[in-house]
Wavefront OBJ file of the C-alpha trace (Angstrom):
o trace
v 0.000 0.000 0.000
v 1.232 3.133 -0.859
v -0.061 6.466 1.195
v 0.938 10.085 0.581
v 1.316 12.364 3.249
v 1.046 15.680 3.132
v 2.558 18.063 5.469
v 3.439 21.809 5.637
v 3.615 23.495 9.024
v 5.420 22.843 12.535
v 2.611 21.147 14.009
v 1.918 18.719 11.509
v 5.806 17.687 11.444
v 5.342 16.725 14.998
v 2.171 14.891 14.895
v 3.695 12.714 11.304
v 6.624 11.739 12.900
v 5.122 8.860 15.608
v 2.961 7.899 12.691
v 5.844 7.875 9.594
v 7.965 6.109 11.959
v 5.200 3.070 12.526
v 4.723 3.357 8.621
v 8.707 2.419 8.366
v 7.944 -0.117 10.519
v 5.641 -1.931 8.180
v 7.409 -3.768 5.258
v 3.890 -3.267 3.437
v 3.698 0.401 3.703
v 5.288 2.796 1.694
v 5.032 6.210 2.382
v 5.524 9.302 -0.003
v 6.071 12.612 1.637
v 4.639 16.165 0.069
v 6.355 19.120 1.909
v 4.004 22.192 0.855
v 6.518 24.532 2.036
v 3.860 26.549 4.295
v 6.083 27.086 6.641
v 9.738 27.617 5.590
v 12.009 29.099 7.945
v 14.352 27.399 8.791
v 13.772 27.622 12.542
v 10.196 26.163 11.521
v 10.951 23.627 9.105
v 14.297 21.773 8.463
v 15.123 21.837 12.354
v 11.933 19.515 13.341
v 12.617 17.160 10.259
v 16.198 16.668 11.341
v 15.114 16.484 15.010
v 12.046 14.660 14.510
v 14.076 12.282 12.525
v 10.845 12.595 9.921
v 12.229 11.298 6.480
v 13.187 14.211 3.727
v 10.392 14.919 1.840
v 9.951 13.217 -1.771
v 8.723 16.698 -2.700
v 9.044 20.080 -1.206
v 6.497 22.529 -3.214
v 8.146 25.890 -1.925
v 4.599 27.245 -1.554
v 3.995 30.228 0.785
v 3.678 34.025 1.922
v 0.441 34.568 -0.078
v -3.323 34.789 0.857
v -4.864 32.308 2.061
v -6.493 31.305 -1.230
v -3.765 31.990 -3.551
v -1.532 29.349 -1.208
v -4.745 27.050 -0.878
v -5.107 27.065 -5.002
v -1.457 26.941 -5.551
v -1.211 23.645 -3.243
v -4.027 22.025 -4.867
v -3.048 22.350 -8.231
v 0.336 21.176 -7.575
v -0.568 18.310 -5.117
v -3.293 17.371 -7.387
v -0.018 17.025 -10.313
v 1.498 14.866 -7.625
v -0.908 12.563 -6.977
v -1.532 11.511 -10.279
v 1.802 10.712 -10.777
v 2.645 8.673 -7.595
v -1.343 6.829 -7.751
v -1.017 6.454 -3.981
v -3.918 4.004 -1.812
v -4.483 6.506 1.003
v -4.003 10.580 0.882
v -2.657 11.186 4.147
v -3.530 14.851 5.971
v -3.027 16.254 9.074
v -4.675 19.449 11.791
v -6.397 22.581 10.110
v -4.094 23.980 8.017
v -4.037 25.654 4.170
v -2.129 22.469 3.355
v -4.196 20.264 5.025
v -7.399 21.301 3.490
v -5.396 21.623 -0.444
v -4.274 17.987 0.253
v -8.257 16.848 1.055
v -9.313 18.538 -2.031
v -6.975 17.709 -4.193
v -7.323 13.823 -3.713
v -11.150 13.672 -3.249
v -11.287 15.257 -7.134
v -9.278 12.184 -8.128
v -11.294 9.733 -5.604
v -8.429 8.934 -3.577
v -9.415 7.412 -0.213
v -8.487 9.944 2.636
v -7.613 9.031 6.493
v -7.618 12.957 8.411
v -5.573 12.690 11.680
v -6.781 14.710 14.250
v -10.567 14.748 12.590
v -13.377 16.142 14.674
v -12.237 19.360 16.668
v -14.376 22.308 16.007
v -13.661 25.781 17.710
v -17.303 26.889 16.377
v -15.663 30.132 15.733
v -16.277 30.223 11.842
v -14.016 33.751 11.554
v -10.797 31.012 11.957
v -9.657 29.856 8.960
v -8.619 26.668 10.420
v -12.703 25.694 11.425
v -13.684 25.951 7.990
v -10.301 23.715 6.721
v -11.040 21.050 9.237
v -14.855 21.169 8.565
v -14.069 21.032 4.702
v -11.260 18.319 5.280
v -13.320 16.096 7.810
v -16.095 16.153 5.014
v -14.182 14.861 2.450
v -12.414 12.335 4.388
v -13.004 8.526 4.201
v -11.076 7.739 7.753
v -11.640 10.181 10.274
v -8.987 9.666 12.811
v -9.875 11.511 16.375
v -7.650 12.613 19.272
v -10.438 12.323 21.915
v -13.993 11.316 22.664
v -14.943 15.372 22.489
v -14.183 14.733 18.728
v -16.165 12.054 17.854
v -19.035 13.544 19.856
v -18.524 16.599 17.455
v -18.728 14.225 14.708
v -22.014 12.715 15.748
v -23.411 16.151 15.327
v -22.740 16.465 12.330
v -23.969 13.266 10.972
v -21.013 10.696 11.113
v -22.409 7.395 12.476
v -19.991 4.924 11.127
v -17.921 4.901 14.406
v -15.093 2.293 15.372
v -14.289 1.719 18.545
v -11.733 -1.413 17.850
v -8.976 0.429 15.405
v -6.894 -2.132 14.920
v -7.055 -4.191 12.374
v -8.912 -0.988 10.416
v -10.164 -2.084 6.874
v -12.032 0.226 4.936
v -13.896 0.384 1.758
v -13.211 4.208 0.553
v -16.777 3.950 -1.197
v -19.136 2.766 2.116
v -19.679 5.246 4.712
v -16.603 7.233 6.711
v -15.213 5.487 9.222
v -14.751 7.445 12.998
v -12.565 6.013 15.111
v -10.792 7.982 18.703
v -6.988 6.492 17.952
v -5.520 9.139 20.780
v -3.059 11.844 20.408
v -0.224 11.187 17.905
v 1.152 14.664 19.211
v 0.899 12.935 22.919
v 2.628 9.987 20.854
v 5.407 12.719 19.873
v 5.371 14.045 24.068
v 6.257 10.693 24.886
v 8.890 9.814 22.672
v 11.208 13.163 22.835
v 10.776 14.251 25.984
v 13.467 11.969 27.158
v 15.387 12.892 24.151
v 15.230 16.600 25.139
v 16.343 16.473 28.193
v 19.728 14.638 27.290
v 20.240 17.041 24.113
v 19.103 20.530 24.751
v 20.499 23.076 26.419
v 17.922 26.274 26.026
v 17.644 26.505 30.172
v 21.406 26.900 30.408
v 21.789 29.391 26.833
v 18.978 31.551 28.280
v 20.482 31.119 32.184
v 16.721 30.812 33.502
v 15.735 28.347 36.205
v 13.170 25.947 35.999
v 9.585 27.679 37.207
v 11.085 31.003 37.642
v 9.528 32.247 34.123
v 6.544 32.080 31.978
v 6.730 30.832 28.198
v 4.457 33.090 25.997
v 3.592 32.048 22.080
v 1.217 33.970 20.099
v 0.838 33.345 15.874
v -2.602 33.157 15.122
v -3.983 35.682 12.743
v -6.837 36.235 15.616
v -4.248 37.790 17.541
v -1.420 39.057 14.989
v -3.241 40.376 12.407
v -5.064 42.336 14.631
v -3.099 45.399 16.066
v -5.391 45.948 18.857
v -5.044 42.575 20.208
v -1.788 42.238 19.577
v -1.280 45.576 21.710
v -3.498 44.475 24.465
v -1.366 40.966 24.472
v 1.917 42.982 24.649
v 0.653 45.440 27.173
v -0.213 42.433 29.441
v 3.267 40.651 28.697
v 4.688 43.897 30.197
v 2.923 44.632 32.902
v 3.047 41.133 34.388
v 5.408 41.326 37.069
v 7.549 37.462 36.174
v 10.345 37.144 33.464
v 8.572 35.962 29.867
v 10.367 33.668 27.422
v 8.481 34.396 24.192
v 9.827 33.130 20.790
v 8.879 35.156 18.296
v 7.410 33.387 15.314
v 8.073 34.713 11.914
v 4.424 36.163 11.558
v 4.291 37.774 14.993
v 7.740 39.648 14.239
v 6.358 40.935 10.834
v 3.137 42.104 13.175
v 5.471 43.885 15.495
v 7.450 45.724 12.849
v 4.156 46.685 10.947
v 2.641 47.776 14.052
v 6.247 49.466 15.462
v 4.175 48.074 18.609
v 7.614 48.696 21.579
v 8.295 45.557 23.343
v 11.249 47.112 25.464
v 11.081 45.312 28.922
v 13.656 43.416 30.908
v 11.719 40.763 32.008
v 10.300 40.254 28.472
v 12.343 38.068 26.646
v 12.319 37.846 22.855
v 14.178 35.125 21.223
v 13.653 33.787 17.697
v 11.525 30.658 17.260
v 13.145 27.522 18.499
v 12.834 23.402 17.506
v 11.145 20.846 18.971
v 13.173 19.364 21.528
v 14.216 22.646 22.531
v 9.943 23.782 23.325
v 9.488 20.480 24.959
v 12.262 21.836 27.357
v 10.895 25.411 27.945
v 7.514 24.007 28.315
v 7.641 21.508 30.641
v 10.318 23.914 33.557
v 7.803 26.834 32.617
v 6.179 28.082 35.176
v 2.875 28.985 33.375
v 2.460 29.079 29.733
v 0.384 31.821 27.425
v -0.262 31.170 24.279
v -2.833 30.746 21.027
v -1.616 27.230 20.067
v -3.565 24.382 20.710
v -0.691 22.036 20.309
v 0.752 24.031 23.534
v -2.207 23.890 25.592
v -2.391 20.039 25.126
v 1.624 20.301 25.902
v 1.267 21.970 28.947
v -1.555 19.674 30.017
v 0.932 16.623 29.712
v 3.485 18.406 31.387
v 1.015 19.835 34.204
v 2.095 23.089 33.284
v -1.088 25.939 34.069
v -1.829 27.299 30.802
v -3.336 30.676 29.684
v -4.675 30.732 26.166
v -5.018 33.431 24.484
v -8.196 33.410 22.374
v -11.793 33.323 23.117
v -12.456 29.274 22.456
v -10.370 25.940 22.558
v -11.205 22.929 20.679
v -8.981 21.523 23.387
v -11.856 21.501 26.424
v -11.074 19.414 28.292
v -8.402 21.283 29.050
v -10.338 23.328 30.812
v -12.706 21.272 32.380
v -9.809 19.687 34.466
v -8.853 23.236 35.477
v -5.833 23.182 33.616
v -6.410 25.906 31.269
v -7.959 29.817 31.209
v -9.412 31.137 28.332
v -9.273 34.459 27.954
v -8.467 35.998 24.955
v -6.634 39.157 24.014
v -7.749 40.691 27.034
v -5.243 42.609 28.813
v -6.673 42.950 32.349
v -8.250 38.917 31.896
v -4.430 37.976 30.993
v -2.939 39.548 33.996
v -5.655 38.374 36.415
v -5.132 35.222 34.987
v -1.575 34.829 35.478
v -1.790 36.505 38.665
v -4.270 33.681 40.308
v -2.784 30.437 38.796
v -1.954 29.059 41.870
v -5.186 29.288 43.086
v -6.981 28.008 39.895
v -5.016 25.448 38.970
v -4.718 21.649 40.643
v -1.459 21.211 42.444
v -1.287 17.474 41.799
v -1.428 15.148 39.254
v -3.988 14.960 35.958
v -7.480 14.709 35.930
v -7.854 13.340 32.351
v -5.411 12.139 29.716
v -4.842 11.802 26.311
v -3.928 8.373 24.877
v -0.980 7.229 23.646
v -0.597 4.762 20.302
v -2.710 6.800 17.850
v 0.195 6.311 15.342
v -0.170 2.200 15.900
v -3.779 2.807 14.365
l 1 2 3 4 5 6 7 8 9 10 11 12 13 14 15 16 17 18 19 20 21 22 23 24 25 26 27 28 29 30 31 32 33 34 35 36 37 38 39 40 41 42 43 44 45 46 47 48 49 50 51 52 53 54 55 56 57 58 59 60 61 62 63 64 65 66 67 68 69 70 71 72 73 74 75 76 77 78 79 80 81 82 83 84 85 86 87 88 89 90 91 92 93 94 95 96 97 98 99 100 101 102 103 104 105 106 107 108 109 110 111 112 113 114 115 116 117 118 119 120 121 122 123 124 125 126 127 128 129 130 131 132 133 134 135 136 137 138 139 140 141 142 143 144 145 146 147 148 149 150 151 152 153 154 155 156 157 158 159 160 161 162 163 164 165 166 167 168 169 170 171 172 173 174 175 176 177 178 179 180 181 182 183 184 185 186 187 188 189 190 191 192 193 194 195 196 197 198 199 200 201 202 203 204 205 206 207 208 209 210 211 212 213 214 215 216 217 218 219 220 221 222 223 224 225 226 227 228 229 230 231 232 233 234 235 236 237 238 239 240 241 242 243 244 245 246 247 248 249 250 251 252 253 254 255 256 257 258 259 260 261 262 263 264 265 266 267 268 269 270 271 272 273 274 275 276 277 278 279 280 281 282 283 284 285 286 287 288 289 290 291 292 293 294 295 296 297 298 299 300 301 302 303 304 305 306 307 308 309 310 311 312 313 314 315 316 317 318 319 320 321 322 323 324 325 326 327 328 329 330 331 332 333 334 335 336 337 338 339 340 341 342 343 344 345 346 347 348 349 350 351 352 353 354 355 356 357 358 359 360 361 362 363 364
């Protein structure tokens, strides 16, 4: 069997790699990887396939730094070119990106099965462009994989009955209903396997000469927030007023925001540093002593690591999150942000975790 996989930002690298490893595994498998190119810094690209140890792409497409429909239609045409060529089993996709949604779109025109990994999360904020790529993409899929039980519930509502609950041995026929089955976290997969790696290889904590819980760790890329000015403003003005030092990376986006905006980030505990790999997060996230951000792979991070979190938008597709008490939504808010950070101790649990992902979703 031959699958293509198509990848294109950070997060998907780290939620392929459990899964192309298992694939390598499998002297029946073959697996043909499409790089879109969405994201191609350096510090957001080639460092997670060479840490990740994800094979080099069989195609790199180059494709980014345009709207989100130019990208989309430049993917699909291109992917589509691909796919005819290489006549692959299984289209392989991954999360809520451009990419993601080019790679559904592009094999479902040329009736090529499709298994989505991490199928069923819905924000039911339709002003992301990520809800309407992983509606699209989950609609076109013939294997919907899910991270959690909150997923497949989602899916139920919106029709999906064919549900699995016994993954393994999965065998589909692309042309009966979709199949839904909850195969865990392949990110939690990723968690598990280079965490231990991390803390024999990286040395961020000593580079930066921070201690472990005597900082926060602060993300923010989402066009919610960065193409925004007044959020972005409101997020900066919190970062400096909170009274702790702040590790924040800066990702490629959010710098271009903060020259555009000449938005001053001049603060001593504030600590701008450009974006950093894998191994190196998994380090920062796990001796943080709180973490704000607008990822969703973070928040699920800092659950595993039993890190409080503070996310910075107005909904999670990641509840239950939140329902343990493990997360604060809040948004751009300024004041919410500080009050936040200022009452973690009180609103998070001080031992253990209430609720846990799965492991294996890449065995599926």
């Amino acid at each position: 069997m031959k699958i293509v996989t198509i990848i294109g930002a950070r997060p998907q690298f780290i939620k392929a790699a459990p899964v192309s490893r298992a694939i390598a595994e499998h002297n029946s498998l073959t697996e043909v990887i499409i790089h879109t190119g969405q994201h191609f810094d350096a510090d957001m690209s080639d460092v997670f396939f060479k840490e990740l140890n994800i094979p080099k792409p069989d195609y790199n497409l180059g494709i980014n730094s345009a709207s989100h429909g130019v990208m989309t239609g430049r993917m699909l045409k291109k992917i589509e070119e691909i796919l005819i060529k290489e006549n692959p089993d299984y289209v392989l996709v991954y999360g809520d990106t451009n990419s993601t949604l080019a790679g559904a779109l592009a094999a479902v025109k040329l009736h090529i099965p499709i298994a989505h990994v991490e199928a069923g999360l819905r924000s039911f904020n339709r002003k992301m462009p990520e809800e309407h790529n992983r509606v699209l993409t989950d609609h076109c899929a013939d294997i919907l994989f899910c991270p959690t039980e909150a997923a497949v519930n989602n899916l139920k509502n919106e029709g999906f009955t064919n549900i699995v609950t016994n993954p393994s041995p999965l065998i589909h026929n692309p042309y009966s209903l979709p199949l839904v089955v909850n195969v865990g976290d392949t990110m939690y997969d990723a968690v598990l396997q280079f965490s231990e790696i991390a803390q024999r290889r990286s040395i961020i904590i000593e580079d930066l000469k921070i201690k472990p819980k005597e900082y926060l760790l602060a993300t923010v890329h989402r066009p919610y927030n960065t193409d925004i000015p007044e959020n972005m403003k409101s997020i900066l003005d919190a970062f400096l007023e909170i009274d702790e030092p702040i590790i924040f990376p800066v990702h490629p986006r959010t710098k271009q925001c903060l020259i555009n905006s000449k938005l001053s980030i001049q603060n001593s505990k504030l600590r701008c540093i450009p974006p950093v790999g894998y191994l190196d997060m998994l380090m920062l996230e796990q001796n943080a002593k709180a973490i704000l951000t607008d990822s969703g792979g973070m928040q699920k991070e800092a659950y595993w690591f039993g890190v409080p979190c503070v996310t910075l938008r107005e909904e999670t597709e990641w509840v239950e999150t939140v329902e343990a008490g493990w997360n604060v939504v809040v948004g751009a808010d300024r004041a919410k942000i500080v009050d936040a950070v200022n009452s973690i101790k009180l609103t998070c649990p001080t031992t253990g975790i209430i609720w846990r992902w799965t492991g294996g979703a890449e065995d599926a």
